[in-house]
LOTI-835510 format. One line per field, with one value per atom (N, C-alpha, C, O, CB): residue number from 1; atom name; x, y, z. Coordinates in steps of 0.001 Angstrom, whole numbers. Glycine has a CB too. Layout:
# LOTI-835510
n	NUM;...
atom	CA;...
X	X;...
Y	Y;...
Z	Z;...
This chain:
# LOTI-835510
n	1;1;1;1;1;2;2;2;2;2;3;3;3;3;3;4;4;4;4;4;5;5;5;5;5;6;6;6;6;6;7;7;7;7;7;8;8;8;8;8;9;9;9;9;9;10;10;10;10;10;11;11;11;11;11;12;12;12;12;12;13;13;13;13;13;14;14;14;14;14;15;15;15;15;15;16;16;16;16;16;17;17;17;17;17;18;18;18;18;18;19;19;19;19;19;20;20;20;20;20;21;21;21;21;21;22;22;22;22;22;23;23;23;23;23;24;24;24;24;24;25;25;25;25;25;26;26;26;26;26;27;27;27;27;27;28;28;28;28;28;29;29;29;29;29;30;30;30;30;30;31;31;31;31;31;32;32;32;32;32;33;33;33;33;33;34;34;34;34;34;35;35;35;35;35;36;36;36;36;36;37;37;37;37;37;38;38;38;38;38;39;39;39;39;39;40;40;40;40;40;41;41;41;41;41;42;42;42;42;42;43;43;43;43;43;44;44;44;44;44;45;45;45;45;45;46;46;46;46;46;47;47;47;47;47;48;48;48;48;48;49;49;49;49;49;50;50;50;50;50;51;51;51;51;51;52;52;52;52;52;53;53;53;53;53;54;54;54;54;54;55;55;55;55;55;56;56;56;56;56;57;57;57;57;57;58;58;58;58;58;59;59;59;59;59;60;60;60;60;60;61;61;61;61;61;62;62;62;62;62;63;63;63;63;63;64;64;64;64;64
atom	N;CA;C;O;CB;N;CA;C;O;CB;N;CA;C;O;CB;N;CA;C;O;CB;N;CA;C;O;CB;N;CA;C;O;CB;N;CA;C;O;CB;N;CA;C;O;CB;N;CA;C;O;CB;N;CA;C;O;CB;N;CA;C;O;CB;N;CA;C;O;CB;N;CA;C;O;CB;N;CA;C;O;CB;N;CA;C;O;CB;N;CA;C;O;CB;N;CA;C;O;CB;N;CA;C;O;CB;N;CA;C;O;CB;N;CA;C;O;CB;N;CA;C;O;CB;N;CA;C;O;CB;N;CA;C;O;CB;N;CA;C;O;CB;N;CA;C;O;CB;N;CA;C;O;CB;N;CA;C;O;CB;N;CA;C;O;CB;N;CA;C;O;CB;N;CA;C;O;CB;N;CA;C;O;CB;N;CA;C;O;CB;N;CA;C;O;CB;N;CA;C;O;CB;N;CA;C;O;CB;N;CA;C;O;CB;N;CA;C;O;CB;N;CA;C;O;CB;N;CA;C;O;CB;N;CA;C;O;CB;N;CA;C;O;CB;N;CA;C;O;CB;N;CA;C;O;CB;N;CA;C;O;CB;N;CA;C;O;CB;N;CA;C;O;CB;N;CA;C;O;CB;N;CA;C;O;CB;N;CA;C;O;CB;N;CA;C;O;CB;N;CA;C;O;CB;N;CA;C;O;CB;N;CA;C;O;CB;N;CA;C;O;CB;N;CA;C;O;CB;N;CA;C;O;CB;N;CA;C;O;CB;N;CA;C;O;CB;N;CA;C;O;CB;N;CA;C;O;CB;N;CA;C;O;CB;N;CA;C;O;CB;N;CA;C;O;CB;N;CA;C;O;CB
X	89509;90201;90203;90223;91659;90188;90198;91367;92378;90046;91186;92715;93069;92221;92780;94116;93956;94325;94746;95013;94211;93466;94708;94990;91514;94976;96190;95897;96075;97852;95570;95472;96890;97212;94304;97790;98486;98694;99569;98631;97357;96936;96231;96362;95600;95487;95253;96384;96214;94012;97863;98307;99464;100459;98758;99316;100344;101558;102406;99562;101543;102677;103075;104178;103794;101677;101584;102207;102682;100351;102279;103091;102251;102498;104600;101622;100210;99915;99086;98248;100221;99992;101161;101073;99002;102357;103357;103413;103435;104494;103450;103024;102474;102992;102804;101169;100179;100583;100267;98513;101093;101295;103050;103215;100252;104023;105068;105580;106046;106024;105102;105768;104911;105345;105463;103934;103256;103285;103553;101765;103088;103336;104761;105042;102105;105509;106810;106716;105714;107438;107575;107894;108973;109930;107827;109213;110583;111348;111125;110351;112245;112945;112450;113005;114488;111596;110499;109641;108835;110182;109054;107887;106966;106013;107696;107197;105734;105912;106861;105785;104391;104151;104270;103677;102614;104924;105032;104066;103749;106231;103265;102691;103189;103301;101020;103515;104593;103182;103536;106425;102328;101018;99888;99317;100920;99072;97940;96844;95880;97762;97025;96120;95826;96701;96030;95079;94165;93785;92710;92078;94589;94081;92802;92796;95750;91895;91250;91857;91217;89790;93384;94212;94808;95297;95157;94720;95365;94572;95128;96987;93129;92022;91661;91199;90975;91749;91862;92708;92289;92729;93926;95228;95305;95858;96388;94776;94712;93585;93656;94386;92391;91213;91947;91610;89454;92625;93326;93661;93491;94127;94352;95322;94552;94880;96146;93429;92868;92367;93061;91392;90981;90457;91492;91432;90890;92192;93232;93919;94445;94342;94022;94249;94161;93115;93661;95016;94272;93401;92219;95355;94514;94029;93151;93040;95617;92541;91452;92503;91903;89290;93470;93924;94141;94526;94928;93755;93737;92196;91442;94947;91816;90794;90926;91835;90542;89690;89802;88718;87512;89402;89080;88140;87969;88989;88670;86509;86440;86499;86437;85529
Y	112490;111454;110156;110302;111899;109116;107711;107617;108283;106767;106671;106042;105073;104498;105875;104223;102971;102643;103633;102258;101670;101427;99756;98787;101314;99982;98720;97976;98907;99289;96962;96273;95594;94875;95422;95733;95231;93871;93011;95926;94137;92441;91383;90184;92617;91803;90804;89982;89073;91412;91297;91576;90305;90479;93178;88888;87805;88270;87433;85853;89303;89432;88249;87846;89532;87884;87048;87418;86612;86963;89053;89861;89931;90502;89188;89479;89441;91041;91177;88326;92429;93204;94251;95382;93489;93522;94053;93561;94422;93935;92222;92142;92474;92480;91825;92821;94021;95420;96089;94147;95908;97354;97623;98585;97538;97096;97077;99012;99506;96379;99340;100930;101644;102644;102081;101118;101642;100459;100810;102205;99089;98398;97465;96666;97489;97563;97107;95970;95976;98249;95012;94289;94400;94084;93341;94655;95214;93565;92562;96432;93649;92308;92024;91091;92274;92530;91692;91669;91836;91857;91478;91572;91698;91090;91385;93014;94448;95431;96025;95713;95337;95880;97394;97866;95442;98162;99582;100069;99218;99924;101463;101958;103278;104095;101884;103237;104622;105448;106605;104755;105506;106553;106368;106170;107130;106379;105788;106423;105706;106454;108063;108104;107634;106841;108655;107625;106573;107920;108519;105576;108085;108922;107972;106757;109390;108967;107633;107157;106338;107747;107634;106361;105382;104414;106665;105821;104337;103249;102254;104558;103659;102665;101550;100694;103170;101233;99898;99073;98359;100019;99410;98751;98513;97521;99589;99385;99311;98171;97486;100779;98334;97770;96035;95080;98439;95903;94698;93837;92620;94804;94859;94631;94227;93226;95826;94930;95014;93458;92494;96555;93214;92221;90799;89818;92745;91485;89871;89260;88168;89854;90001;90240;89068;89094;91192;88045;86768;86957;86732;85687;87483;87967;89209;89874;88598;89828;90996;92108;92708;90297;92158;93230;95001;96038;92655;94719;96088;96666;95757;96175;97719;98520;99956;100781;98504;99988;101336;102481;102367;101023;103216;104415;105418;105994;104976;106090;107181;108254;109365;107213
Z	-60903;-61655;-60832;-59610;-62004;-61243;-60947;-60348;-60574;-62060;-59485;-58496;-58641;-59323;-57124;-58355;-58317;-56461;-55862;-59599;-55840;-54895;-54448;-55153;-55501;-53551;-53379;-52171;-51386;-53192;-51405;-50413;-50294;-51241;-50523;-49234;-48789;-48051;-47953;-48444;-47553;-46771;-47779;-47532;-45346;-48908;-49705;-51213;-52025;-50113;-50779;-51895;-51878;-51175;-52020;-52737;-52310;-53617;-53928;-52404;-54138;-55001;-56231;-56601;-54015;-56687;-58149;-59233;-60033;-58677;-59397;-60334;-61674;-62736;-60571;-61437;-62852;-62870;-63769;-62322;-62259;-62814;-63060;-63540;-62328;-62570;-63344;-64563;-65444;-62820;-64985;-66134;-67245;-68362;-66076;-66871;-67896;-67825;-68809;-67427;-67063;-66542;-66197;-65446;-64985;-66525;-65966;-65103;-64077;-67296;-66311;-66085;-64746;-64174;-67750;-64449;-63264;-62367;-61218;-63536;-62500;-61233;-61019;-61911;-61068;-60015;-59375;-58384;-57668;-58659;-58226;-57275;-56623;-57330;-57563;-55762;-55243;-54941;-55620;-53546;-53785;-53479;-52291;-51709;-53444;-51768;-50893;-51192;-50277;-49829;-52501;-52881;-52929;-53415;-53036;-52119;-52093;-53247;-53760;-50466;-53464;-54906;-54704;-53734;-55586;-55457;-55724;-56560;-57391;-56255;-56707;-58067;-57962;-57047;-58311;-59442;-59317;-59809;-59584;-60636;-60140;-60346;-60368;-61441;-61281;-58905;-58086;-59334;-59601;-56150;-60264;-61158;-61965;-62313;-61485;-62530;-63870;-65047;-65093;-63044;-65639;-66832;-68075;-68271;-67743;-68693;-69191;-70354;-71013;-69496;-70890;-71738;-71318;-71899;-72416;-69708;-69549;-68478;-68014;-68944;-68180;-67758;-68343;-67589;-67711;-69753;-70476;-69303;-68392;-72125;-69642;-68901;-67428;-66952;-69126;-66771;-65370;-64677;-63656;-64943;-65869;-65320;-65737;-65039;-66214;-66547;-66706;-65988;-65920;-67069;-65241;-64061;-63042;-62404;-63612;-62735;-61131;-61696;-61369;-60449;-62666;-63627;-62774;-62033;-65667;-63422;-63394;-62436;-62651;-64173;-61027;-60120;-59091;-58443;-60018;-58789;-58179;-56878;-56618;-57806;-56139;-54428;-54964;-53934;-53063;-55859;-55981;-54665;-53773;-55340;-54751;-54303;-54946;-54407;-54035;-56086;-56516;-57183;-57530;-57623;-57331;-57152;-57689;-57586;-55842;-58313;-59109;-58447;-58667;-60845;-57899;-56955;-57555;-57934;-55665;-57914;-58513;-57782;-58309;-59168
């Protein structure tokens, strides 16, 4: 199954994929991003690939 894939050092916390994804991606109050489920089922790869897509700093990534 597909992963999703998080860089911490590229990650400036834009929130553009909590946005698309709220229920899997978080901003906490220091605004490091949480993912509550690194898997990628393929109903919800539309949505994820969104996320990574839209991603300013390209901090997120989809690993097969």
């Amino acid at each position: 199954m597909a992963k999703i894939v998080h860089d911490d050092v590229l990650c400036e916390a834009h929130g553009v994929c909590t946005t698309i994804d709220p229920s899997r991606f978080e901003l906490d109050d220091d605004d490091r991003l949480h993912i509550h489920d690194h898997e990628v089922s393929d109903a919800d790869r539309p949505t994820v690939e969104q996320a990574v897509i839209r991603c300013p700093r390209q901090a997120l990534s989809i690993r097969e």
